[in-house]
Structures are given as C-alpha cells and as structure tokens.
C-alpha positions as CSV (number, residue, x, y, z in Angstrom):
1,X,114.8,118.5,141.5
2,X,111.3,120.1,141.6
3,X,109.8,118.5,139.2
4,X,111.0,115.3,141.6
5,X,108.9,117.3,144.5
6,X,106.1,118.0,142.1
7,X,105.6,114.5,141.3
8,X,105.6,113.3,145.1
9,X,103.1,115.6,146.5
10,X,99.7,113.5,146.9
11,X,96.3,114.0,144.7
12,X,93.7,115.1,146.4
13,X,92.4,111.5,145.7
14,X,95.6,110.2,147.6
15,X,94.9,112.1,151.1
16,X,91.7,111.3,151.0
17,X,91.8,107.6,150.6
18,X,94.6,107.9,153.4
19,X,92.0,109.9,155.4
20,X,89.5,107.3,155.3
21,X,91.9,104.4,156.1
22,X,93.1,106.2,159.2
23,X,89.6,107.1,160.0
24,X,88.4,103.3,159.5
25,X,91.3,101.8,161.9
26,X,91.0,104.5,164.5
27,X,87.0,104.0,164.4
28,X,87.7,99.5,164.4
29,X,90.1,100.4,167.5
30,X,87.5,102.1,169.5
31,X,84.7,99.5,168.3
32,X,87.5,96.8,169.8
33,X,88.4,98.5,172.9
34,X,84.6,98.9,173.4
35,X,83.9,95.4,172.7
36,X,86.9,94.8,175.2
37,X,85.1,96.5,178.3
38,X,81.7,95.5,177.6
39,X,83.1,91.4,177.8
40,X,85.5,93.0,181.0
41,X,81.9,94.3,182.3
42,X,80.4,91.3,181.8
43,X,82.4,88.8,183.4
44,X,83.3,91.2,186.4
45,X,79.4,91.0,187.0
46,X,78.9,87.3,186.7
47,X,81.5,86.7,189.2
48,X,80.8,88.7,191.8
49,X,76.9,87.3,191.2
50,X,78.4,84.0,191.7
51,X,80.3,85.2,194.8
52,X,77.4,86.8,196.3
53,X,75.2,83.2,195.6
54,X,78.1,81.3,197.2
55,X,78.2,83.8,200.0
56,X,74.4,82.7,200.6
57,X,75.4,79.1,200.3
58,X,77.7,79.4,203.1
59,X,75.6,81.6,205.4
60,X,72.8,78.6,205.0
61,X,75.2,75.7,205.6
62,X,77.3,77.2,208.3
63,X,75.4,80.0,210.1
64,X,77.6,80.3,213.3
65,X,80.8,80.4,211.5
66,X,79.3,82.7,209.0
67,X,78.6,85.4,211.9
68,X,81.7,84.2,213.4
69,X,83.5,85.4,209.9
70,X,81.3,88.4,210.0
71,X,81.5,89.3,213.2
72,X,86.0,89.3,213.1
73,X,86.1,91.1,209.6
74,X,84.2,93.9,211.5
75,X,86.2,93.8,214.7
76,X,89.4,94.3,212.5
77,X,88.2,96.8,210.3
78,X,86.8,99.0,213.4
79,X,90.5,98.3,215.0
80,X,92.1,99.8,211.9
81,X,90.3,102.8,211.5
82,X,90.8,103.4,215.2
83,X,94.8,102.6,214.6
84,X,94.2,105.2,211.5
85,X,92.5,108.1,213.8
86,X,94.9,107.9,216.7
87,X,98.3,107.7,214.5
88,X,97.2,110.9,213.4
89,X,97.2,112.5,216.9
C-alpha cells in the first residue's frame, strides 16, 4: 500500500509541466477575454459614430422636426425629474 502512494506522487518534472499548462491556458483565456472587449470596444464605438452621423443627417434634412424631437425629449425629461423631486416630499 505505500509503495502504491510512493509511486503516484508526481516528479518534480510532472508539477511543473502541469504548472506551465495551467499557466499557458489561464494566460490564452485572459489574451481571449481581452481580445473579446477590445472587438466589444470597437464595435460599441463605430455605432454610436454612425448614430451620431445619422443624427446630423436628420437635423440637415428635417430641421423643424429635429427641434421638435429635441425640444419634447427635454420637456419630458425636466417633467420627470420634477415627478422625482416632489414624490420625495
């Protein structure tokens, strides 16, 4: 029986190699995941570019509705935060 648990326990050699592999998939993972956020970056930034130049497009072709647009998204927004401040009262 202990000759059977001499035999198992790994060389030095063994843990090493075992070591390295670990190392080597832990290092490709965070190589992948950066690769991941970088491309995630990326295309985040490209649309919102192309958002922005279609934004422009619009306000060109249709000013008066563009203002109009404008003009509603700020009347709602400054009717929420006033529904915010006085449901706190």
């Amino acid at each position: 029986m202990a000759t059977e648990i001499l035999e198992k326990v790994p060389s030095v050699d063994e843990v090493l190699r075992e070591v390295s592999r670990i190392s080597n998939n832990v290092t490709q993972a965070v190589e992948d995941g950066f690769k991941s956020a970088v491309k995630a970056y990326e295309q985040g930034r490209r649309t919102t570019e192309d958002m922005i130049d279609d934004g422009k497009r619009m306000m060109r072709r249709k000013p008066v509705e563009s203002a109009g647009v404008i003009f509603a998204a700020g009347m709602l927004t400054g009717a929420f935060i006033t529904w915010l401040a006085c449901r706190g009262d």
